[in-house]
Backbone bond lengths (Angstrom), bond angles and torsions (degrees), N, CA, C in turn:
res aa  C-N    CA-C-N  psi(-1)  N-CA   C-N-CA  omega(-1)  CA-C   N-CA-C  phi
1 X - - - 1.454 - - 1.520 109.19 -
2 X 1.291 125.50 133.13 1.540 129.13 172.25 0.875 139.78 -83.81
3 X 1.176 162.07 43.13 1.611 178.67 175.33 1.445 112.06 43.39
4 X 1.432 117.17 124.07 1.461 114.51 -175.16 1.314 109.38 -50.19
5 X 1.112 113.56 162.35 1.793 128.56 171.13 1.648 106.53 -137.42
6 X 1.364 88.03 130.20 1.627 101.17 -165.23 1.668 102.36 -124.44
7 X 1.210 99.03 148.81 1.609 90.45 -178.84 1.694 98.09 -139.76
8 X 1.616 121.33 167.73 1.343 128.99 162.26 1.283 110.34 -135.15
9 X 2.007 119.27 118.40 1.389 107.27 168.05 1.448 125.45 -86.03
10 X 0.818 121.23 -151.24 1.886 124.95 -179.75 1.518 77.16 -150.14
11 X 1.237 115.14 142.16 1.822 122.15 173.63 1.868 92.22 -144.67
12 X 1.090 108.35 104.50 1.691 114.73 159.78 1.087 113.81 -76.25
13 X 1.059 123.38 132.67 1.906 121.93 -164.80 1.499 97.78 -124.01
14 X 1.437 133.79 122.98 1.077 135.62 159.50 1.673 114.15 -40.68
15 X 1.713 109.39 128.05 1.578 106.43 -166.05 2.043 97.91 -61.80
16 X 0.959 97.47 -38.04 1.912 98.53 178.94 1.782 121.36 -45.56
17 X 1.543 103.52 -29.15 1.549 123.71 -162.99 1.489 90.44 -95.74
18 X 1.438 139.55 -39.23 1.588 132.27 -138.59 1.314 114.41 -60.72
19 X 1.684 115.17 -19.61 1.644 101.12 168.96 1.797 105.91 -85.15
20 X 1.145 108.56 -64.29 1.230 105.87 175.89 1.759 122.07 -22.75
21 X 1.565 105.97 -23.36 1.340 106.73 -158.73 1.760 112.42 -97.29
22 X 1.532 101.62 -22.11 1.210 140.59 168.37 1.516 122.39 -58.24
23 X 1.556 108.11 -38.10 1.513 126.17 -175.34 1.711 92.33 -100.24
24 X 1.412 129.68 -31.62 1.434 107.68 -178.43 2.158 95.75 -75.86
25 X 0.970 124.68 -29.77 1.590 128.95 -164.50 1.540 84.63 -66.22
26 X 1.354 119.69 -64.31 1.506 108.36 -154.44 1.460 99.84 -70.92
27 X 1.495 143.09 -15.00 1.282 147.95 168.07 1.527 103.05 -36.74
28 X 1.818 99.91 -79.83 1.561 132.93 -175.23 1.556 102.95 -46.80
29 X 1.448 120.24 -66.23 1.652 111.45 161.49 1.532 105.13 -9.35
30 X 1.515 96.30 -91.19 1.859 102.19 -154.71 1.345 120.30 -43.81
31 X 1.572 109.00 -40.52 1.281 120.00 -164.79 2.105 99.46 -70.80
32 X 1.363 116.17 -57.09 1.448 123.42 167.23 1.285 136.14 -23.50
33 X 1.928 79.79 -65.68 1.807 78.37 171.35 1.722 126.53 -71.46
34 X 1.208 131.58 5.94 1.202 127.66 161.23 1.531 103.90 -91.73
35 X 1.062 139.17 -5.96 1.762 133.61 -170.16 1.816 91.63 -70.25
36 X 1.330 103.26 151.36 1.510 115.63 167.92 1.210 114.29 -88.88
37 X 1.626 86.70 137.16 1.563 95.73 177.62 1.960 108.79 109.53
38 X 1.609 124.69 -21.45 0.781 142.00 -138.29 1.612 87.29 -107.71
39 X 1.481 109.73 118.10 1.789 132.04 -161.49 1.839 94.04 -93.72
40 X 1.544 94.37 -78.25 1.795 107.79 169.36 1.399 102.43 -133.97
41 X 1.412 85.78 153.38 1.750 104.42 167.16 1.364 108.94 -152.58
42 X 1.629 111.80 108.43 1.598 101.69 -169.48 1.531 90.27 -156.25
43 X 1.536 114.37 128.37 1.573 137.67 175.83 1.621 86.45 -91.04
44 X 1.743 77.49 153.43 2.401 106.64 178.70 1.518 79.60 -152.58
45 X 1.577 81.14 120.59 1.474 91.89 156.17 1.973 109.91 -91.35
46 X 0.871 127.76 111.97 1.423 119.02 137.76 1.604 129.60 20.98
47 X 1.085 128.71 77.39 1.762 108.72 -162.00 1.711 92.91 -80.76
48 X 1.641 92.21 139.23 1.210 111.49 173.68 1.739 113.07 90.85
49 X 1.081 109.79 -14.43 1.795 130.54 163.01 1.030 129.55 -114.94
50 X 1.907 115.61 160.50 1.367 112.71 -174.67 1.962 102.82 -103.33
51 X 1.622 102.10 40.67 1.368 106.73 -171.83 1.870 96.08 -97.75
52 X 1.158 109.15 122.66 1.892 97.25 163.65 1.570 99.85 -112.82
53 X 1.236 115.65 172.86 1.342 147.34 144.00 1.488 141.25 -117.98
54 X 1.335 104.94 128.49 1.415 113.71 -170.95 1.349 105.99 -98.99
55 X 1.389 116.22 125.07 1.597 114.26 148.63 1.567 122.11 -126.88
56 X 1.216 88.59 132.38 1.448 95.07 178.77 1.970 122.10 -132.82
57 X 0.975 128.90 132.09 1.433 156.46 158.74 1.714 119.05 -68.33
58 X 1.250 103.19 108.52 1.967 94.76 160.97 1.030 102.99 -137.42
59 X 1.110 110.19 162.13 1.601 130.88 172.64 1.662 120.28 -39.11
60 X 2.002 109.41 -33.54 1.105 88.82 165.50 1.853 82.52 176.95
61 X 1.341 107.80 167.44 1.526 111.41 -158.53 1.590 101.83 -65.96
62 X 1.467 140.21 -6.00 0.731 141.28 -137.94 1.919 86.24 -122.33
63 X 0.665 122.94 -30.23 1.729 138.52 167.21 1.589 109.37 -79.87
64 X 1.053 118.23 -14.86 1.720 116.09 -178.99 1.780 91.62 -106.22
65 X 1.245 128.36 -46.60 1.265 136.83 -171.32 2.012 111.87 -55.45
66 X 1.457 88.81 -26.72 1.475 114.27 174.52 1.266 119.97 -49.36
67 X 1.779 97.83 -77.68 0.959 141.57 169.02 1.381 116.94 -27.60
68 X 1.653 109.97 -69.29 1.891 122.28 -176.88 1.742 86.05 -60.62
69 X 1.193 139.73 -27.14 1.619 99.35 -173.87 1.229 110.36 -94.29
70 X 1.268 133.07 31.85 1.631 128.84 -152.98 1.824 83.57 -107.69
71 X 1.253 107.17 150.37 1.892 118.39 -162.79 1.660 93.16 -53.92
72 X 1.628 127.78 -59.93 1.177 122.88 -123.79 1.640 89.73 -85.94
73 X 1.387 120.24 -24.11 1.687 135.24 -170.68 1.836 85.04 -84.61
74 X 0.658 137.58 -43.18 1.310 135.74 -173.28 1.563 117.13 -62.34
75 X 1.540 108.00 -51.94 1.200 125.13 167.81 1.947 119.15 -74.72
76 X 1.335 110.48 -15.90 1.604 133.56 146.11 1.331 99.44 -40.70
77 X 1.440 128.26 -82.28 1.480 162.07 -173.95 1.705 90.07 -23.50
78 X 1.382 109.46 -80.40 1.137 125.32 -150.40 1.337 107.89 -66.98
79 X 1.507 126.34 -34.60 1.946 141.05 -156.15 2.054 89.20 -84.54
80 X 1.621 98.80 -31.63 1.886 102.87 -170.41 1.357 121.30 -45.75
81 X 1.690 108.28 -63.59 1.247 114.56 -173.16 1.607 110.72 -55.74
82 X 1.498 145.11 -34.18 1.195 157.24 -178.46 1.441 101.07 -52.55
83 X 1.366 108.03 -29.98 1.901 105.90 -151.24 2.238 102.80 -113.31
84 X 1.421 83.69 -16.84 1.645 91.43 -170.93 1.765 108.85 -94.71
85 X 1.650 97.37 139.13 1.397 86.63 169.59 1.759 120.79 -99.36
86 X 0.960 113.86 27.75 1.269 136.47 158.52 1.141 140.50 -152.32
87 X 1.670 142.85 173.67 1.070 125.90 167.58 1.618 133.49 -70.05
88 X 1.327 147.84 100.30 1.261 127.51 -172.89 1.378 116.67 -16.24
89 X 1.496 110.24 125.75 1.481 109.71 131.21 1.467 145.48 -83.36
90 X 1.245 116.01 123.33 1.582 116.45 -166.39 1.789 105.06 -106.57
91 X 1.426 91.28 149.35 1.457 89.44 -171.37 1.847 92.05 -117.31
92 X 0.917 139.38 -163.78 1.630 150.69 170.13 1.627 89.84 -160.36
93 X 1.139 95.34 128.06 1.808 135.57 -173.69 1.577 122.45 -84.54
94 X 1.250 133.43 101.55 1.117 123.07 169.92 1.469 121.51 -46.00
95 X 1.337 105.66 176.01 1.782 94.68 155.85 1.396 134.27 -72.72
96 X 1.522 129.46 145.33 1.039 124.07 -178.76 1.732 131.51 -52.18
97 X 1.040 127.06 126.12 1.296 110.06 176.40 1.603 136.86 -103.76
């Protein structure tokens, strides 16, 4: 068995985009949490900002690698950069302790 791999992004959301950006997150939610392999997957927005964070858990990098090519995460990919005022920061996650 291969060791989960967990990651956390930083997503800056242009203040103009934050609903729009809100309805693609809760999209990606629904569709995610049924993908295999998929431990957690849960966005925070920031209270009082248009900053969220993603963290997510899978079973193993090979289940997240899946995942990013699947159409609707792909098409996620592409709608992001339009809506963000920066580039994500991604973190890669130790194990939990």
């Amino acid at each position: 068995m291969s060791d989960p791999y967990s990651l956390c992004v930083v997503l800056k959301v242009k203040p103009e985009h934050a609903e729009e950006f809100a309805v693609l997150v809760q999209e990606n939610v629904t569709e995610t949490r049924n993908d295999k392999g998929v431990v957690t997957f849960n966005y925070h927005q920031v209270l009082g900002e248009t900053t969220w964070l993603l963290y997510e858990i899978w079973e193993s990098k090979a289940d997240s690698d899946v995942h990013r090519q699947k159409p609707d995460v792909q098409a996620f990919f592409a709608k992001a950069p339009q809506l963000l005022a920066a580039e994500p920061v991604i973190y890669s996650l130790g194990p939990v302790l």
